[in-house]
C-alpha positions as a LaTeX table, in Angstrom:
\begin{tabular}{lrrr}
\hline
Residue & $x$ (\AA) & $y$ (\AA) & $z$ (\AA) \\
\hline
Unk1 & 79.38 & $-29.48$ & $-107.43$ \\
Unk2 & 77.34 & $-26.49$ & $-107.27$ \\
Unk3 & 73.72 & $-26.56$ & $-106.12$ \\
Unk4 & 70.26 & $-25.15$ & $-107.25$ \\
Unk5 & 68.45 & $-23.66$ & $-104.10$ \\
Unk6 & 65.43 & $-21.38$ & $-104.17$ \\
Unk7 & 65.18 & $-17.87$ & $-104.10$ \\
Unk8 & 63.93 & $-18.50$ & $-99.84$ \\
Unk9 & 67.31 & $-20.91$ & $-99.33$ \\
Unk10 & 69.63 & $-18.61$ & $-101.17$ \\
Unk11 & 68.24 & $-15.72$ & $-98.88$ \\
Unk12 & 68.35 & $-17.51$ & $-95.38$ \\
Unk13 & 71.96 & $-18.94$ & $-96.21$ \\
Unk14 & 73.54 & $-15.47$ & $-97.38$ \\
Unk15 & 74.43 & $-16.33$ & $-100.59$ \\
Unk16 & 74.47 & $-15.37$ & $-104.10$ \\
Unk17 & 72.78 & $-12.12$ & $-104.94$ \\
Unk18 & 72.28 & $-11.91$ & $-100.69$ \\
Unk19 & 75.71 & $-12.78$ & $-99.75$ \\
Unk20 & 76.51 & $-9.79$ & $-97.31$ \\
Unk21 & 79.80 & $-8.51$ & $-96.87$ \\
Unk22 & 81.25 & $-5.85$ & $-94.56$ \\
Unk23 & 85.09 & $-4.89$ & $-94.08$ \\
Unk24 & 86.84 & $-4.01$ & $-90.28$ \\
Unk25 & 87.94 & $-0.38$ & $-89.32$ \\
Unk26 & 90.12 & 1.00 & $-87.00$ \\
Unk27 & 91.47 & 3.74 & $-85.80$ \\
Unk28 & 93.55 & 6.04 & $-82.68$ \\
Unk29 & 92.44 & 8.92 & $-80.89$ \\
Unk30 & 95.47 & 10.91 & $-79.85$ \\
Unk31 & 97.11 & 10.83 & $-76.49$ \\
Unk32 & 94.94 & 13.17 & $-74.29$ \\
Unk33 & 91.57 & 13.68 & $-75.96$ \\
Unk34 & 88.93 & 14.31 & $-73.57$ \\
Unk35 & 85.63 & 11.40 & $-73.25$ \\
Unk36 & 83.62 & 14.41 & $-74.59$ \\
Unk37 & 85.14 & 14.90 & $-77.94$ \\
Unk38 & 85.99 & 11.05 & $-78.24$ \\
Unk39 & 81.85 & 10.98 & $-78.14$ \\
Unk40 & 81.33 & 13.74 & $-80.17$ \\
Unk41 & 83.32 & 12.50 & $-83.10$ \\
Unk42 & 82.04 & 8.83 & $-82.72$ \\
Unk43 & 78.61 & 10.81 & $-82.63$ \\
Unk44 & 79.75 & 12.57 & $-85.67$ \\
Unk45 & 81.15 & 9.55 & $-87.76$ \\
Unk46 & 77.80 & 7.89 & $-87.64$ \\
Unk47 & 75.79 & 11.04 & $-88.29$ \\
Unk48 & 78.01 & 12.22 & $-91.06$ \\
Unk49 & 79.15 & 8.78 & $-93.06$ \\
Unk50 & 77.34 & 5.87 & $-91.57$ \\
Unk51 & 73.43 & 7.21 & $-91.92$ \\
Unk52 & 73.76 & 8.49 & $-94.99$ \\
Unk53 & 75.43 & 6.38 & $-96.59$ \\
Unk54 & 72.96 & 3.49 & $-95.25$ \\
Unk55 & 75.72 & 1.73 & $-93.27$ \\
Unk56 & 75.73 & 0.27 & $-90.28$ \\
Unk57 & 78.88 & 0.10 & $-87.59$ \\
Unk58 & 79.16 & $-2.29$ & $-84.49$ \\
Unk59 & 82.51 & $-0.97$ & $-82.53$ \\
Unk60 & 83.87 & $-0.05$ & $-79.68$ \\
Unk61 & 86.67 & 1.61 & $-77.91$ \\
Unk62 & 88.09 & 4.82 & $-75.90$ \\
Unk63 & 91.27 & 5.93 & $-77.45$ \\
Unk64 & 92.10 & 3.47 & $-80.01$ \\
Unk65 & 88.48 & 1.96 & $-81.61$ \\
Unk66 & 87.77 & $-0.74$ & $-83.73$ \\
Unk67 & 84.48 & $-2.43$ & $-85.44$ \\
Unk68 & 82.86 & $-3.57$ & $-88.53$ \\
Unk69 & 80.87 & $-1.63$ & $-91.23$ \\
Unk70 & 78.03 & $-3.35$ & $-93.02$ \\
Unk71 & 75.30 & $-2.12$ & $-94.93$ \\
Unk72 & 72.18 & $-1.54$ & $-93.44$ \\
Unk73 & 69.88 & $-3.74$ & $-95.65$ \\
Unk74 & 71.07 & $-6.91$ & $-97.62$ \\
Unk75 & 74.03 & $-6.02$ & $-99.57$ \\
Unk76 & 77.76 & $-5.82$ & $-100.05$ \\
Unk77 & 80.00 & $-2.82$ & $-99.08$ \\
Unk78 & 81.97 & $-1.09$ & $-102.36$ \\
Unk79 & 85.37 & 0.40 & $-101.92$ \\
Unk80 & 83.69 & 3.83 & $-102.08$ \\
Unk81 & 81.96 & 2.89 & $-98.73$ \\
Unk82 & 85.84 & 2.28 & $-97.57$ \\
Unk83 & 87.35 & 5.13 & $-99.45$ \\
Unk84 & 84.15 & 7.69 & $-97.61$ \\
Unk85 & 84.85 & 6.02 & $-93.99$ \\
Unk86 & 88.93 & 6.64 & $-94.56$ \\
Unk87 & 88.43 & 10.27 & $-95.77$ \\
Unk88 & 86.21 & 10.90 & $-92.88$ \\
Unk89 & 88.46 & 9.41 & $-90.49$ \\
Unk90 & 91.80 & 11.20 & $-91.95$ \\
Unk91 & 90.30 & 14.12 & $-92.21$ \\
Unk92 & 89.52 & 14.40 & $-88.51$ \\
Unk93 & 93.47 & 14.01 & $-88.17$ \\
Unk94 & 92.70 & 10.09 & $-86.23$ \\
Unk95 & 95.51 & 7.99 & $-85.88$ \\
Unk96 & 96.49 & 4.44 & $-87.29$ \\
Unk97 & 93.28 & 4.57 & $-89.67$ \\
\hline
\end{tabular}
């Protein structure tokens, strides 16, 4: 049976028009990159896709990374958010994306 909340319920539960949704990434440095370029590209990623495109990413990792992309503000991710994050990530010739 569904429910009538209020605009203030429906916000502090996540739901409806605030429901927030995110998806995982992942992804493989090759075999024998160096600390600095592993930083520089994570560096890179969130300078180049995740700023601009008002995401936010909570991962970690050396070689092989993985984390969750959300959007900054309340909101729901599209698959163009996924299709940017995968071009960026193929592109930079990363592993198991």
């Amino acid at each position: 049976m569904a429910k009538n909340r209020s605009r203030r319920l429906r916000k502090k539960m996540h739901i409806d028009e605030f429901q927030e949704l995110g998806f995982s990434v992942a992804w493989r440095f090759p075999e024998g990159t160096s600390e600095e370029q592993v930083d520089k590209t994570v560096d890179d990623f969130i300078n180049d896709v995740i700023e601009p495109n008002k995401l936010a990413f909570d991962g970690s990792g050396y070689l092989a990374w993985e984390g969750l992309i959300c959007m900054q503000e309340i909101g729901k991710c599209t698959e163009e958010h996924q299709a940017i994050v995968r071009k960026w990530l193929e592109a930079r010739n990363l592993e198991e994306v």
